[in-house]
Every structure is written in structure tokens, then in C-alpha cells.
C-alpha positions in Angstrom: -14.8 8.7 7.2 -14.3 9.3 3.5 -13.7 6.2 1.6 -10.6 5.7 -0.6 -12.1 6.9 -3.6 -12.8 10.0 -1.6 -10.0 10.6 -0.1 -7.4 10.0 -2.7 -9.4 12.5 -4.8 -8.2 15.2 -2.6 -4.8 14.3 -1.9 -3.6 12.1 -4.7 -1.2 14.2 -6.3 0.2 15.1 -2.8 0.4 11.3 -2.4 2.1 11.5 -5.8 4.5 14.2 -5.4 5.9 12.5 -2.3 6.7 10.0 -4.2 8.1 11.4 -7.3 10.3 13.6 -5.3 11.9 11.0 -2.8 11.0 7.8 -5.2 13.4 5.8 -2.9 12.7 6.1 0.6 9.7 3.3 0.7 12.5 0.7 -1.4 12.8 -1.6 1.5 9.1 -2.0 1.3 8.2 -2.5 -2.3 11.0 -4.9 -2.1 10.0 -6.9 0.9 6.4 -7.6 -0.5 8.0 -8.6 -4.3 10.0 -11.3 -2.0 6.9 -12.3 -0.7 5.2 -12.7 -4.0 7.8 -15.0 -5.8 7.5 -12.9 -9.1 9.4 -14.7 -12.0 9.5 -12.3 -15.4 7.1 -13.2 -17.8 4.0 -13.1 -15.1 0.4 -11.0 -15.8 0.9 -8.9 -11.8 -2.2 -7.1 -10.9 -1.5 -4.5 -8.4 -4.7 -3.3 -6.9 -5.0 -0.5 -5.5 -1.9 0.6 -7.7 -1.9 4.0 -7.0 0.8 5.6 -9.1 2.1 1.9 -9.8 5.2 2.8 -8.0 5.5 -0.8 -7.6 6.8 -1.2 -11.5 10.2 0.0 -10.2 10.5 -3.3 -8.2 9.4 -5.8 -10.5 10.9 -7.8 -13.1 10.2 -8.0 -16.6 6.6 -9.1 -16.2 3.0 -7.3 -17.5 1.6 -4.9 -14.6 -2.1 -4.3 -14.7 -2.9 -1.1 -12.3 -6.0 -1.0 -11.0 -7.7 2.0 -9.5 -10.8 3.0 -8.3 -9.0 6.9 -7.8 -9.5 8.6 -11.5 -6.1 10.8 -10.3 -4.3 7.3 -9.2 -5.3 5.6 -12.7 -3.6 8.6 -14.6 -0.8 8.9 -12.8 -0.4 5.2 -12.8 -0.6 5.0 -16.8 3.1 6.2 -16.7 4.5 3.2 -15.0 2.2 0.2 -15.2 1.3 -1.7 -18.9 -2.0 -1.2 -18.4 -4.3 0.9 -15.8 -8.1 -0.3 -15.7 -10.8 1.7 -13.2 -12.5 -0.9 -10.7 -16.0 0.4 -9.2 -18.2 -1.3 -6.5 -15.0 -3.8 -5.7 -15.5 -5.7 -9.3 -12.6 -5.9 -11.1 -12.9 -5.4 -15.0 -10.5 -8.7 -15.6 -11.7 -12.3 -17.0 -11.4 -14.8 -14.2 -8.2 -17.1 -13.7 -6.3 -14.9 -16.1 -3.4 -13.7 -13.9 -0.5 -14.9 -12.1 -0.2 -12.5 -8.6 -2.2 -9.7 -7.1 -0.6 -8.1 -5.1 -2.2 -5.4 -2.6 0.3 -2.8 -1.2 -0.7 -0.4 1.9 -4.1 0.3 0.1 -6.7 -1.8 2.0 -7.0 -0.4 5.3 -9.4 2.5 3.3 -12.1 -0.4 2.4 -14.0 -1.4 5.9 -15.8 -4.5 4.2 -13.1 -6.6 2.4 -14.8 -9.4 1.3 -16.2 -8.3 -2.0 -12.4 -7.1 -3.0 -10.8 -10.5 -1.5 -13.5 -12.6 -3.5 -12.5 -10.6 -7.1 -8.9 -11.0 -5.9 -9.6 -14.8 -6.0 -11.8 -15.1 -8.9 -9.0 -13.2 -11.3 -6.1 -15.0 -10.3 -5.4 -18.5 -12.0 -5.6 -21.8 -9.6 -1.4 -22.3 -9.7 -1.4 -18.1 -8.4 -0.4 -16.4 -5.5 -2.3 -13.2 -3.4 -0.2 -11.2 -1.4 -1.6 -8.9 0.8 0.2 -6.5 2.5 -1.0 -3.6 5.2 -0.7 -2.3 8.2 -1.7 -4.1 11.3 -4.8 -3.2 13.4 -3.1 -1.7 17.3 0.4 -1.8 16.6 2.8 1.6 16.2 2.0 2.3 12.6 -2.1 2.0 12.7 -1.5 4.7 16.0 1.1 7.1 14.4 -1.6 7.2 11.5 -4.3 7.4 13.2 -3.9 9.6 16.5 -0.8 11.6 14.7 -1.5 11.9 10.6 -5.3 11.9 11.2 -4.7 15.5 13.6 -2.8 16.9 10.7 -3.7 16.2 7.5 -6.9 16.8 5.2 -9.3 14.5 5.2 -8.8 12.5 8.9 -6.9 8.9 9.3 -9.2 6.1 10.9 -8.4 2.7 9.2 -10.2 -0.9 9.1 -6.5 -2.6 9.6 -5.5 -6.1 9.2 -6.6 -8.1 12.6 -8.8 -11.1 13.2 -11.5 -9.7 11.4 -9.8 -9.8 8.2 -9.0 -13.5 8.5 -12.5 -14.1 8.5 -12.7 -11.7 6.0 -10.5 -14.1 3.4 -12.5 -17.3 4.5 -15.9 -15.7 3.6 -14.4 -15.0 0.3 -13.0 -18.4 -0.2 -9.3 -18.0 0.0 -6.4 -20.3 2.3 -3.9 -18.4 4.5 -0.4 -20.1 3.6 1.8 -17.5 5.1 1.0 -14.5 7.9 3.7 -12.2 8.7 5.1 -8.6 9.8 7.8 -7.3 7.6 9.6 -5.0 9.5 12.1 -2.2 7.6 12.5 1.4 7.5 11.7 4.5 4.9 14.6 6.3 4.7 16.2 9.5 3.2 19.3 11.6 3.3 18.3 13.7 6.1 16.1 12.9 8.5 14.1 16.6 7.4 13.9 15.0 4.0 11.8 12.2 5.5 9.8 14.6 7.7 9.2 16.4 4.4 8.2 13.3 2.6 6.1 11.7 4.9 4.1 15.2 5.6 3.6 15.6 1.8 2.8 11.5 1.5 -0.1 12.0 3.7 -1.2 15.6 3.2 -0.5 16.8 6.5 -1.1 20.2 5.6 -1.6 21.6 9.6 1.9 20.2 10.7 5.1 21.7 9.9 8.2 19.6 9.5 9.7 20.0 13.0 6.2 18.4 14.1 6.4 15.7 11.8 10.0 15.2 13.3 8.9 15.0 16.7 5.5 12.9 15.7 7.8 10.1 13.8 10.0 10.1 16.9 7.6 9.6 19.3 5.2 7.1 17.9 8.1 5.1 15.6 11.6 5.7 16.4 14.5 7.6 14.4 17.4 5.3 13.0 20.8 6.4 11.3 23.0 4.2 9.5 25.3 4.3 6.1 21.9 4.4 4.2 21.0 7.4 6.0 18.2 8.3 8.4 15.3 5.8 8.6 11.9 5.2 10.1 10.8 1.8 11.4 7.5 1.4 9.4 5.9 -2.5 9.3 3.6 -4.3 7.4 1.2 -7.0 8.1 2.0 -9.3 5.1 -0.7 -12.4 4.2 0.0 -14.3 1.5 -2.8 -16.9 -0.1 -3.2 -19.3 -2.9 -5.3 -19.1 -5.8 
């Protein structure tokens, strides 16, 4: 299995052009994981892996270091975040205790061995900080539908190390506190629910699949919802939240 270096190499901009062209259908989420990170303006916010730091829409007015271990990610990200910095090996190029949150969107379940990451994670951020962690949970409806469904269709395969017991011990070994473990629940949503099909197949490179696939794929491993925001998809997030 390619690692997320690897894989984000190939299908980056794909990833990318997803997002540019339906730049509100994950809103729920970027907001539910801000909420979780208590974020006052003024804040140093590290989001790692920032992949186009799409998370700079949801912020306040704080400084937003991107870091990237993808060389397409980090350009992309140089639009939207203050600063974009290249991280190799798990090592982050920051001084220690010198920012406020880290926050970690949707970008982990690519790295099998999380403890170097988790440990940098805790050595950057300052004593009075927060980590929030956010991904998708190991057996549950999202880690299948990507796994069993996106994995059949799209470039490089889909088999994640998700958040379970393992990454509990995971945060231990690296020295850091669980204060809070959660699933966010909410929906990606778009006009039409072909719009979504569309965005989701271009989101994860599902190349093989047409959009009536993707359709039926999201319907049968997640569920179809309409309401005055339009038509959504029940997506969750395992959300862990730690001090510094």
C-alpha cells in the first residue's frame, strides 16, 4: 500500500480540484473539528497534514502553518495557509512549545505507525495547547465505503490504519493525555446529489467508476439525505482531542 506521500503524488490535484470546484460540501466538517479545537484569533494553528489548507476557510484570524510531506499539497497549500513547511520522516521543521493547536484533519489513516507523528505533534505545541485529532474510525461505514468501495475504483487502492484501540496506545507511547474521544457525525452536501457523486469520485480519484456508480456506492454503504441545504451524505469522524 502506497504511503501518503505516494499516493497524494498521483492524485493530489484531483484531491484538489474536488475541492476547488465544490469548496463547500465538507463545511460541516471543517467546522465541527474548529469547535473542537477552541481556536481564539490571534493563535500559531499548525494543520498537519494540510493538504490544500482548506481548513483556512474555517478559522479565525489566527497564523496557519501547513505542513506537508506531499510537494503538490505544500504548493497548493501556499495559497491559503501563512506559511507551508515540508515535514520528512514524521519530524516536523518547527521549534518545540511554539504553537497553540495542531490540528490533524482526515490525513492520518495513510501513516500505519503513528507514534513518531503524535510525539512531534506534542513536542511543538506549547504546555497550555490543545491537539485535536480527527479521522475516520477503524470498522464503522466510512473506513468500509473507503475501503471495499473507493479502493475498487480509484488509482492507487484504499486500505487505511484507522483510529481504534491501537491508536490509543499509539498517543500514550508518545506521551500525550486523552481529554475528550468522540464521533462527529454530519453530512457533505451539494446541490444535487450528482454534484456530490461528482465530487466525491473526483475527491478520491475514482477514475474506474462513473457517477451513477458512485451514486449507488454512497447509497449503499452511507445513506442519501435531502433537506433545505440540499442533498447530503452521512460521513463521521473519530474526533480525539489531547493536551499539550
Amino acid at each position: 500500500m502506497p504511503d501518503y506521500r505516494e499516493i497524494f503524488e498521483q492524485r493530489g490535484r484531483l484531491y484538489h480540484r474536488a475541492m476547488e470546484t465544490y469548496p463547500g460540501s465538507r463545511a460541516q466538517e471543517f467546522r465541527s473539528v474548529v469547535a473542537a479545537a477552541d481556536i481564539a484569533p490571534g493563535m500559531t494553528v499548525v494543520d498537519v497534514p494540510s493538504g490544500g489548507a482548506y481548513l483556512a476557510d474555517y478559522l479565525p484570524a489566527v497564523t496557519l502553518v501547513g505542513l506537508e510531506s506531499s510537494p503538490a499539497f505544500a504548493e497548493l497549500a501556499s495559497k491559503r495557509a501563512d506559511t507551508v513547511l515540508l515535514y520528512d520522516e514524521n519530524t516536523f521543521p518547527l521549534a518545540s512549545n511554539s504553537v497553540d493547536r495542531v490540528l490533524s484533519i482526515a490525513g492520518l489513516h495513510h501513516v500505519e505507525d503513528k507514534r513518531q507523528i503524535f510525539a512531534e505533534m506534542h513536542r511543538v505545541v506549547k504546555a497550555e495547547g490543545r491537539i485535536v485529532l480527527a479521522d475516520v474510525a477503524a470498522e464503522s461505514a466510512v473506513s468500509r465505503f473507503l475501503d471495499e468501495f473507493v479502493g475498487q475504483y480509484n488509482v492507487t487502492g484504499h486500505s487505511g490504519w484507522y483510529f481504534g484501540d491501537a491508536t490509543r496506545r499509539e498517543l500514550h507511547d508518545a506521551g500525550l493525555g486523552v481529554a475528550a474521544d468522540e464521533v462527529l457525525s454530519f453530512r457533505w452536501y451539494a446541490d444535487e446529489r450528482v454534484q456530490l457523486a461528482d465530487f466525491c469520485r473526483t475527491l478520491f480519484g475514482m477514475v474506474a467508476a462513473d457517477t451513477d456508480t458512485v451514486v449507488e456506492g454512497i447509497g449503499d454503504y452511507l445513506g442519501w439525505h435531502q433537506d433545505d441545504s440540499g442533498w447530503g451524505m452521512n460521513w463521521a469522524l473519530r474526533c480525539i482531542s489531547c493536551s499539550g
